[in-house]
N, C-alpha and C positions, 0 to 999 in steps of 0.2 A: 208745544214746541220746546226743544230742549237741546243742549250743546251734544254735541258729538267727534269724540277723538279715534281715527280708528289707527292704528300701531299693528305692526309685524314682529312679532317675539323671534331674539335671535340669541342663541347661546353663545359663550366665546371666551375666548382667554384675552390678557395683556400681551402686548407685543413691544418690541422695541421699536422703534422706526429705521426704514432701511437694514431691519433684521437678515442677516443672511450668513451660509456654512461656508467657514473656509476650510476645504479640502487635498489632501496630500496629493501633490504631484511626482514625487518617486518612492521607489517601494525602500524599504529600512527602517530598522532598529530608532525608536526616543533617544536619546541622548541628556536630550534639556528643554525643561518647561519653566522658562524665566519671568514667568508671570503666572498668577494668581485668578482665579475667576470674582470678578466685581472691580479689576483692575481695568484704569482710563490708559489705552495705549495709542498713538500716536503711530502719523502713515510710515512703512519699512520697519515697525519695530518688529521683536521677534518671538513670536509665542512657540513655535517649537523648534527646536535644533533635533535632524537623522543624522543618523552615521551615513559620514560621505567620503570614507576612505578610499574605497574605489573612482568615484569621480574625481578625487580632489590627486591622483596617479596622472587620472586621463586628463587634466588641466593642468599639471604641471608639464607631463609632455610634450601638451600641444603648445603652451608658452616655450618651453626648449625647440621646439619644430621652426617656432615662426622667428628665434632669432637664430636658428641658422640659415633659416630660406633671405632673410632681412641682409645677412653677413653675405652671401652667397653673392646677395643680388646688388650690393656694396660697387662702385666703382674700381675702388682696388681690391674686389675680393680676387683669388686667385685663378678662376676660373677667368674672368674677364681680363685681367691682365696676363694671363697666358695668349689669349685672340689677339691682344694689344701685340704682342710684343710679336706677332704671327705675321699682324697685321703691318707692323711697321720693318718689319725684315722685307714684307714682297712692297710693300710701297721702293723701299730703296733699291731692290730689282726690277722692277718697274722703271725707276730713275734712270738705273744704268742702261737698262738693255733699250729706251728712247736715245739716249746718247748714243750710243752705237748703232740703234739702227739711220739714225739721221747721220751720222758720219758715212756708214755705209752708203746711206742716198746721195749722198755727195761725190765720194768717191765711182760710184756706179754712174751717175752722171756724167763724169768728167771721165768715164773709159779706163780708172786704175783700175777696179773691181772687177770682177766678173758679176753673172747677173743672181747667180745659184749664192753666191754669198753674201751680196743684196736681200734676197729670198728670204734667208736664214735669219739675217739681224730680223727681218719685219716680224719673221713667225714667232721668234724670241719675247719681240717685244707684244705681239697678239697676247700670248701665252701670258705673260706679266698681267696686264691690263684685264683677265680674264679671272688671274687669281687673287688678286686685288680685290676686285667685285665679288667674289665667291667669300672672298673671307670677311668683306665688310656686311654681308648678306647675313653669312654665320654668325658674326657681333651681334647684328638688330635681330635675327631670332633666339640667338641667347641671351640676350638681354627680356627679351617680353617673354621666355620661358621662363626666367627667374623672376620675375616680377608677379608674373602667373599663380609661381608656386610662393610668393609670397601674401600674395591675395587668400590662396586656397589655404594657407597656414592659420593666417590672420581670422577666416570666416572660422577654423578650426578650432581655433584659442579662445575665441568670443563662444562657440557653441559648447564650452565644455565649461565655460565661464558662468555661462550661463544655467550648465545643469546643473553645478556646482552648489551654484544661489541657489534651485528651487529645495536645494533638502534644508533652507533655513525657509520655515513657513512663517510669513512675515504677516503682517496688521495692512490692508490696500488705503486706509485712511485714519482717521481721529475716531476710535468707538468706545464700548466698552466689552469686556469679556462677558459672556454670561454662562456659558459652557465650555467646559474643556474635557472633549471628549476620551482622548489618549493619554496616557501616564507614563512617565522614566521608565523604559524597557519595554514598553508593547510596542509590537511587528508592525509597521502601518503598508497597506498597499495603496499602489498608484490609485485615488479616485475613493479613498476613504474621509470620512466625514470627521473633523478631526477638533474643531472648536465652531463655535455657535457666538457672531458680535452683532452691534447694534449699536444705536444712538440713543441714551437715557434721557437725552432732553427733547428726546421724538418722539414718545410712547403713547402707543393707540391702542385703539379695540379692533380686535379682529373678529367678525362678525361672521357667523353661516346662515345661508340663507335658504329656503326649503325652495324648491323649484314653481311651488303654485305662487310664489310671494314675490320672486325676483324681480320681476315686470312691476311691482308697487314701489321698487326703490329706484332714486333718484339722487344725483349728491344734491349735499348742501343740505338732506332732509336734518330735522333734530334727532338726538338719539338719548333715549335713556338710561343709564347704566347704574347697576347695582353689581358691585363687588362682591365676591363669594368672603373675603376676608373682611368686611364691611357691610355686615346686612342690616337693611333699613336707611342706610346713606345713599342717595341717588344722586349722578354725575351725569351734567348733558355733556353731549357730545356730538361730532355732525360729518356726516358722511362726507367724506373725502374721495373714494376710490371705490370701485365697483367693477370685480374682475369677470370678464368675460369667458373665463373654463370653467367648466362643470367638474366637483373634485368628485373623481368617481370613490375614494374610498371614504369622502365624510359622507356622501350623495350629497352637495350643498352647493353653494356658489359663496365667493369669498365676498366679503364686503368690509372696507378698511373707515374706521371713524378716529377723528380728531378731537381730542378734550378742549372744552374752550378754557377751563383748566387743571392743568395735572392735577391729580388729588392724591394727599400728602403720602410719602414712604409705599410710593406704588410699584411692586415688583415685575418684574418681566414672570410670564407663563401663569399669571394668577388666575382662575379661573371667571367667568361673569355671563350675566341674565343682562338682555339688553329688548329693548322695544322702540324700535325704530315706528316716528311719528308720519305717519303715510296721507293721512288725510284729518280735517276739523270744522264742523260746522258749528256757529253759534247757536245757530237755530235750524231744527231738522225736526223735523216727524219721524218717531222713533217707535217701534215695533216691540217685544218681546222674540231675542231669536229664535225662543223656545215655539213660537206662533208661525215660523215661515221652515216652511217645505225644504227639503235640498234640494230642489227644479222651481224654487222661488213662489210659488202659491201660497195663498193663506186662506181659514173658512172665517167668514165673516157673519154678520148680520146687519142686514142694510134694509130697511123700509119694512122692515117687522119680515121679511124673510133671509133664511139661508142661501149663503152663495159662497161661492167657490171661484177668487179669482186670482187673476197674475200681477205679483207685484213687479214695479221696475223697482232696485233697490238702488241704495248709493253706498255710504259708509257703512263698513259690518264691524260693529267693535264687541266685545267677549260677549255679554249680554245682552244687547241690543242692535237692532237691525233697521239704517236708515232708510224709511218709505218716502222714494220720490214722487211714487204713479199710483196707484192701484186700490187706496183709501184715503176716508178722510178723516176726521175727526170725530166727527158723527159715528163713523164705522165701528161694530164692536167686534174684537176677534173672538174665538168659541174655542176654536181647537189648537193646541199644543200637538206637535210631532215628534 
């Protein structure tokens, strides 16, 4: 009876933590790369400046648009106090042509008037009171027609404001640069891949994982690491994250481990050997794998004869293959496969 460690070999590079590509959102010319790669930038700062002549036309415009829609739409802009003063012209014909026609009612009552000139003050004064209304109607719809177009200005001046920003390609939080993929004068299109950041005091192993192994990993497992710029130094490390896509071009599954601690002047992208700890028994009955079938049999010799039986196995580690069921100690195995 003997210890038994079984491990999943998984190849893998350094990663930074919350590694991820910031990519160009309009199309144009570098300008300006105000930073360095291995530079700590901070959130809104700005790793590249496009040429934004043409947006920076279309934003000035639309700020000229919204303070004339703003002026327009002003109480004393010219428009409104033209209705005003429209407005207070038929109010005072209004005034008059009530006075007269109530004098007329008087007079028609009392038999000076006739009835047809009675008639006339009332239609005078209908005709007032009608355009009154019409023009105070005309006010409150030019009024929220300008105000409309001060809205539509406003969404116009913010949306050009806004495109304006995206040709400065900014930092979304506190990283560090580790790629910068565009240089002073190259063409970038909308949806190009333009710098590579991260978190240096996050740095993990990024693990691939073969498809028969996947189902052996679990987080929190330990993990082993040996560095390709480090060989012979091994770093534990312990399963953090375990992605559920299949990456069709490594054919692998991703597996993310955590250093319990970073080990010294450790680069992003380094290359590394890792053997993730799947299973351990103190004591296990252990085989020769070289002795067990690939459909799990083994030939044995049991009671001074040959046989041929089915092992149940448990842990399979490089050389050795743990027997749960199927031998005992007594058992001698005969045949290699």
């Amino acid at each position: 009876m003997s210890p038994v460690t079984e491990a999943v070999f998984a190849p893998g590079h350094i990663e930074a933590g919350n590694q991820f590509t910031l990519t160009a959102v309009n199309d144009g010319y570098v300008q300006e790369v105000p930073v360095q790669e291995g530079d700590t930038v901070t959130s809104g700062q700005v790793i590249y400046r496009q040429d934004n002549t043409t947006a920076a036309i279309q934003q000035q415009s639309a700020a000229e648009n919204l303070d004339i829609a703003r002026k327009n739409a002003a109480d004393n802009s010219a428009v409104l106090q033209q209705l005003q003063e429209q407005l207070n012209t038929a109010k005072q014909q209004l005034a008059n042509d009530k006075t007269q026609r109530d004098r007329m009612e008087r007079l028609f009552n009392s038999g000076s008037v006739a009835r047809v000139d009675y008639e006339k003050a009332s239609l005078a004064y209908t005709g007032s009171v009608n355009a009154v209304a019409a023009l105070e109607q005309n006010m409150a719809a030019t009024k929220l027609s300008l105000q409309q177009a001060v809205i539509n200005s406003r969404s116009q001046q913010q949306v050009a404001a806004a495109n304006a920003g995206y040709f400065s390609v900014k930092s979304p939080g506190n990283y560090t640069v580790y790629t910068l993929l565009k240089k002073k004068g190259d063409y970038v299109r909308k949806g190009d891949a333009m710098a590579t950041l991260g978190q240096a005091n996050g740095m993990l192993a990024s693990l691939s994982i073969d498809e028969g192994s996947i189902n052996k990993i679990s987080l929190g497992q330990t993990v082993l690491v040996e560095l390709n710029t480090r060989k012979g130094a091994t770093y534990t490390a312990k399963v953090r994250k375990i992605y559920p896509v299949f990456d069709e071009k490594s054919q692998a599954y991703t597996v993310e481990a955590a250093f319990d601690t970073l080990p010294p002047q450790l680069l992003n992208g380094t290359l590394l050997q890792a053997n993730i700890i799947v299973g351990h028994k103190d004591k296990a009955l252990l085989v020769p794998a070289a002795c067990v079938s690939p459909d799990g049999k083994a030939v044995i010799v049991r009671d001074g004869r040959e046989d041929t039986v089915q092992l149940q196995t448990g842990i399979v580690a490089n050389d050795w293959v743990e027997v749960v069921k199927g031998v005992s100690l007594e058992d001698k195995l005969l045949k290699a496969f």
